[in-house]
C-alpha positions as a printed Julia matrix, in Angstrom:
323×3 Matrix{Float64}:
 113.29  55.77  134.88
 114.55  59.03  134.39
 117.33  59.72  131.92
 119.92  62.31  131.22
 122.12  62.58  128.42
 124.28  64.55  128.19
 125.41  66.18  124.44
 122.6   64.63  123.36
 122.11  66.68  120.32
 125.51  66.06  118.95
 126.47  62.66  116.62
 126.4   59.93  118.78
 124.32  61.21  121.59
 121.33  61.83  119.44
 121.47  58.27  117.79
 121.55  56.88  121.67
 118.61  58.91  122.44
 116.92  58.18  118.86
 117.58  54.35  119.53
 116.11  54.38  123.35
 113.4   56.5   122.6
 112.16  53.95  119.84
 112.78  50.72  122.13
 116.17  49.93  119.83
 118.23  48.58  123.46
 117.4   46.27  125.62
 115.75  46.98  129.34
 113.61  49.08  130.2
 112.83  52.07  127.94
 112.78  55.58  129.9
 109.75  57.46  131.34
 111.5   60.71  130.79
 114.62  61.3   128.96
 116.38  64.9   128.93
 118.36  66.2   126.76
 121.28  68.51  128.18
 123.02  70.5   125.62
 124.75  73.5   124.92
 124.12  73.41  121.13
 127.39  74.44  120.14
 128.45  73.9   116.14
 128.37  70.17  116.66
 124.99  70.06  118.51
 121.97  70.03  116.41
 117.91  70.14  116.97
 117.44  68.76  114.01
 119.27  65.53  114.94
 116.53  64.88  117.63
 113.97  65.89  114.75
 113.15  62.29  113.77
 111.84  62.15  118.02
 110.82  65.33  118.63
 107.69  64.46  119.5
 107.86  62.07  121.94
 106.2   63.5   124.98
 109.27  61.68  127.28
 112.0   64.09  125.66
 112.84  67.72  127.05
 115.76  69.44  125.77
 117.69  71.48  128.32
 120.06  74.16  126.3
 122.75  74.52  129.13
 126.09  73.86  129.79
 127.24  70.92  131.51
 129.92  73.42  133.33
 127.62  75.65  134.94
 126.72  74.21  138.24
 123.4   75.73  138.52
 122.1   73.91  135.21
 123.65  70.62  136.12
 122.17  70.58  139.84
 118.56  72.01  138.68
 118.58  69.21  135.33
 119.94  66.28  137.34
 117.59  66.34  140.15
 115.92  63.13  140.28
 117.66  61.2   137.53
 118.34  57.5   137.68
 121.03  57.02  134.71
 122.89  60.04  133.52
 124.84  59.55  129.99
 127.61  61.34  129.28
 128.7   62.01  125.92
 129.31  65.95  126.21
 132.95  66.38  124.79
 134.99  69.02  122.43
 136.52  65.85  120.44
 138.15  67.42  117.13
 141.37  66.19  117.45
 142.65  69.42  114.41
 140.65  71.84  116.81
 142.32  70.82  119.84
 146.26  71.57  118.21
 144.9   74.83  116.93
 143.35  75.72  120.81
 143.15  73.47  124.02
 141.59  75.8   126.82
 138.1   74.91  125.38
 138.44  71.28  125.74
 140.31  71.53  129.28
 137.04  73.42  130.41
 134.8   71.27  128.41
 136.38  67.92  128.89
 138.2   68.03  132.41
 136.11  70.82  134.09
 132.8   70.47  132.56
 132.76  66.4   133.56
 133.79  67.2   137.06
 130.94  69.79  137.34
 128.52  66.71  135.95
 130.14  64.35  138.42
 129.88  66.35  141.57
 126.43  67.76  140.81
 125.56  63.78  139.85
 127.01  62.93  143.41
 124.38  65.8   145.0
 121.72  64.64  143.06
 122.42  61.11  144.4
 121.75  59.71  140.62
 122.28  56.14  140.41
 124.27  55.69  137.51
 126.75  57.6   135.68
 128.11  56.35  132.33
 131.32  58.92  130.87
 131.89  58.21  127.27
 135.32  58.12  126.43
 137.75  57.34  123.52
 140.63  54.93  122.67
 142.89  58.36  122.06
 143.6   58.4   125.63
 145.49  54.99  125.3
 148.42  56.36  122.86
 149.22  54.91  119.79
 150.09  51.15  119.64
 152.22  49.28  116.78
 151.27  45.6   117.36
 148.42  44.16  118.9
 145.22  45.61  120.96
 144.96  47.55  123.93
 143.07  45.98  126.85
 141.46  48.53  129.45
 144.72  47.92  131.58
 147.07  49.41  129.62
 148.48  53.31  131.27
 146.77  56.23  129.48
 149.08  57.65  127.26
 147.78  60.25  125.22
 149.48  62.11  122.29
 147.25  65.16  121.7
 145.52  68.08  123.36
 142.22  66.22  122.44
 142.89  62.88  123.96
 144.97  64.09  126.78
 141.88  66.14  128.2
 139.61  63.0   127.75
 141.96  61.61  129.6
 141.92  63.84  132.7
 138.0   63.37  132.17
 138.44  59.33  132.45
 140.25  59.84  135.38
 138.13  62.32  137.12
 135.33  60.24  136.8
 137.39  56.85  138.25
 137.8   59.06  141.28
 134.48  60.42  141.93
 133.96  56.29  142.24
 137.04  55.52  144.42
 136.43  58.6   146.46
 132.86  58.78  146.75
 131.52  55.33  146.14
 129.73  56.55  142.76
 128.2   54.0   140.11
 130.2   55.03  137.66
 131.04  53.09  134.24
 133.54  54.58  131.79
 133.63  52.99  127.94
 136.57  53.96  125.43
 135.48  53.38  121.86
 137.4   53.66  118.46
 136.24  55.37  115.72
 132.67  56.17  114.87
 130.85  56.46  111.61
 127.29  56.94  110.91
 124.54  59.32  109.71
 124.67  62.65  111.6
 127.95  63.06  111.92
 128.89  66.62  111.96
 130.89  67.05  108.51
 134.38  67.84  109.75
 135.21  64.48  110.91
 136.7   62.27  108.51
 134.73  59.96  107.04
 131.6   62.54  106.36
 133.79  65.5   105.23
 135.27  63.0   102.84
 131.91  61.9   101.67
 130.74  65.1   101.43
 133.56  66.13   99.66
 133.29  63.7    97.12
 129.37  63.94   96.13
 129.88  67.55   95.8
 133.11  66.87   93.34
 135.46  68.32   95.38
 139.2   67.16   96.92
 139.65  65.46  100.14
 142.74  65.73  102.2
 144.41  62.83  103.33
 147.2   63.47  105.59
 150.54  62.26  105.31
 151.67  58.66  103.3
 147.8   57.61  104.3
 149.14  55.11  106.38
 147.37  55.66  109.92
 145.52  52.97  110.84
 141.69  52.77  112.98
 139.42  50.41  114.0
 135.86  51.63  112.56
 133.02  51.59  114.75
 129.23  51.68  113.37
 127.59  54.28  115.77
 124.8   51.9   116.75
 126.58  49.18  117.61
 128.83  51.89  119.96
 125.54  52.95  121.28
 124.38  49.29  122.11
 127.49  48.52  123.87
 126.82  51.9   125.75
 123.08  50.62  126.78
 124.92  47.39  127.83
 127.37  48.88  129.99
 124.4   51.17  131.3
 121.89  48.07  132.03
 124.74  45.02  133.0
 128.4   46.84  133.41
 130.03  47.09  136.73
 130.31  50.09  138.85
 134.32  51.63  138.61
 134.89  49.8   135.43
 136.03  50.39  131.94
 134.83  48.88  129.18
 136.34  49.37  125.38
 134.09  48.96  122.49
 135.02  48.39  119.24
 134.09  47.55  115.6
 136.38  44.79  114.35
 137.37  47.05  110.98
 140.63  47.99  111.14
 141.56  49.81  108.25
 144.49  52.6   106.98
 143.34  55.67  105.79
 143.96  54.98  102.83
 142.02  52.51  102.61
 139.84  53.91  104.1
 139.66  56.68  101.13
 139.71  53.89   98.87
 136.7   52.62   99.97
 135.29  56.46  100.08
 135.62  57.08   96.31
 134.35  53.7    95.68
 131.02  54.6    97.11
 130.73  57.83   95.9
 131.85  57.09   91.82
 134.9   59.09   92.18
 138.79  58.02   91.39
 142.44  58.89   92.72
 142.39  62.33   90.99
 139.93  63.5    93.62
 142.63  63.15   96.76
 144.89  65.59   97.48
 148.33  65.05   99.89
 148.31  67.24  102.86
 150.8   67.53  105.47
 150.79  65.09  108.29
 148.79  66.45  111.46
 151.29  67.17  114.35
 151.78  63.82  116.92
 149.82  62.07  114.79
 149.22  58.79  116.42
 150.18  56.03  113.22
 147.6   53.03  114.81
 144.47  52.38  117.47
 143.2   49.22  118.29
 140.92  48.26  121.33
 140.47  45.13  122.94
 137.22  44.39  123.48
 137.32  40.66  124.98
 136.37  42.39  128.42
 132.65  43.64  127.11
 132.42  40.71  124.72
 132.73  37.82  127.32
 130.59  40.12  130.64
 127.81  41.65  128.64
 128.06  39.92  125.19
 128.64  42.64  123.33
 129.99  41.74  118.94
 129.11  44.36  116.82
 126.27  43.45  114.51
 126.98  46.16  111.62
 129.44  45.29  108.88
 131.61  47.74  107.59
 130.88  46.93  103.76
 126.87  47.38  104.8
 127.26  50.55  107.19
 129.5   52.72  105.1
 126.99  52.36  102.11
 124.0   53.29  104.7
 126.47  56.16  105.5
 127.15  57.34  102.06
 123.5   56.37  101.17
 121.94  58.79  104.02
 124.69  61.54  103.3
 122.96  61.42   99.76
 119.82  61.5   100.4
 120.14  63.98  103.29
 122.25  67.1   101.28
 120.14  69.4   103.37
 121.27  68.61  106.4
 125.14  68.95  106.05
 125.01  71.89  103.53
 124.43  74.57  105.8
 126.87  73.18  107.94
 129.82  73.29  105.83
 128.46  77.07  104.33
């Protein structure tokens, strides 16, 4: 079986392809797996470091927006994963063209080269942004797509681009929606390793408004196991949401940060709230649970002291990153 996947060097791609190269999912392990990426500032080779030498990877350094790469890398694939996204929510506010081109245009250019290539499968990674913000209860994969910034409103567009390519065209395609990640290699600007970071360097961390924004935290390998599920079991044209049953404010979240690290109150610093800041998330995820048995297996007590652990132990990968 031949694999693509696509921003595969970036946070959660590379775990996938770290966990399928090393026979972490279930199925049938790939005979070739390749690697597209364009290596922007959140992809990384040395995220693929730790399987570098497996004689079944090949990293393409490409653009998933430039037809010619996309026709020429997906010829003869079986399963293309697509993770490639601009997803900084502060980034998109400050500048949306890149993530229209990225996000809407770059995932049609993967879908209609994908429909050339007549690849079997097509899995677009997506995010529970594109839902909105909801004040009670969870959102189940029929709920209307209401996003609030530039970020999840282009992921959006993506979603729906690549419902059509099945309605239109016939295309396997699977779409999951998954709340927020944490893990090792995440590319320090995101919350959770910035604040970490932060914190075992003795500096601030910035915690937006009264703190009271509320997630659902996600373990990146159980995200990338429901992923592999979806891929191996899901149904073509449907949407799965995968989440992490740790719903927490960010406060609390920070609470739990300075825990970890040894550090107290005096280290967090008020900053204004981020514009159309969306106050809570929270997926549904009876639909993946009861078709493909899918509970995540990581709890959050255990993976955020991995996290903080590897983020420790690992100074030399995030330093140069932050400068």
């Amino acid at each position: 079986m031949r694999v693509v996947v696509t921003g595969g060097a970036g946070f959660i791609g590379s775990h996938y392809v770290r966990t399928a190269l090393t026979g972490g999912f279930d199925g049938a392990e790939p005979d070739e797996l390749v690697v597209l990426d364009k290596l922007t500032y959140a992809g990384n080779r040395a995220n693929l470091e730790p399987v570098a030498d497996d004689p079944r990877l090949r990293l393409v350094v490409g653009d998933i927006g430039d037809p010619a790469v996309v026709k020429q890398t997906l010829e003869g694939t079986d399963l293309v994963v697509h993770f490639a996204a601009e997803s900084h929510v502060d980034r998109s506010i400050e500048g949306s063209s890149e993530f229209v081109r990225t996000n809407v245009v770059g995932t049609q250019t993967l879908l209609a080269g994908a429909l050339e290539a007549g690849v079997g499968r097509f899995v677009h990674v997506s995010t529970d942004e594109v839902y909105g913000s909801i004040d009670t209860g969870s959102w189940p994969e029929t709920d209307p797509l209401l996003p609030n910034s530039p970020y999840a409103a282009s992921k959006a567009g993506s979603d729906l681009m690549a419902r059509a390519f099945h309605r239109t065209h016939g295309m396997d395609v699977r779409i999951t929606r998954c709340s927020n990640n944490y893990g090792p290699y995440q590319y320090p600007e995101k919350v959770v390793p910035l604040f970490v970071t932060n914190l075992l360097d003795g500096l601030p961390v910035p915690l937006y408004g009264d703190g009271g924004n509320s997630r659902d935290w996600l373990h990146v390998d159980d995200h990338c196991r429901g992923i592999a599920l979806v891929a191996e079991r899901g149904r073509p044209g449907e949407v799965y949401n995968i989440g992490g049953g740790t719903e927490l404010t960010n406060r609390e979240l920070t609470a739990r940060l300075l825990g970890a690290t040894g550090r107290d109150e005096s280290f967090v610093r008020p900053v204004p709230d981020r514009k159309g800041h969306d106050r809570r998330y929270s997926v549904d995820i009876t639909k993946i649970t009861e078709e493909l048995g899918y509970r995540p297996r990581t709890s959050f007590d255990d993976g955020l002291a991995a996290t903080v652990a590897w983020y420790r132990d690992n100074p030399g990968w995030w330093r140069p990153l932050k400068g």
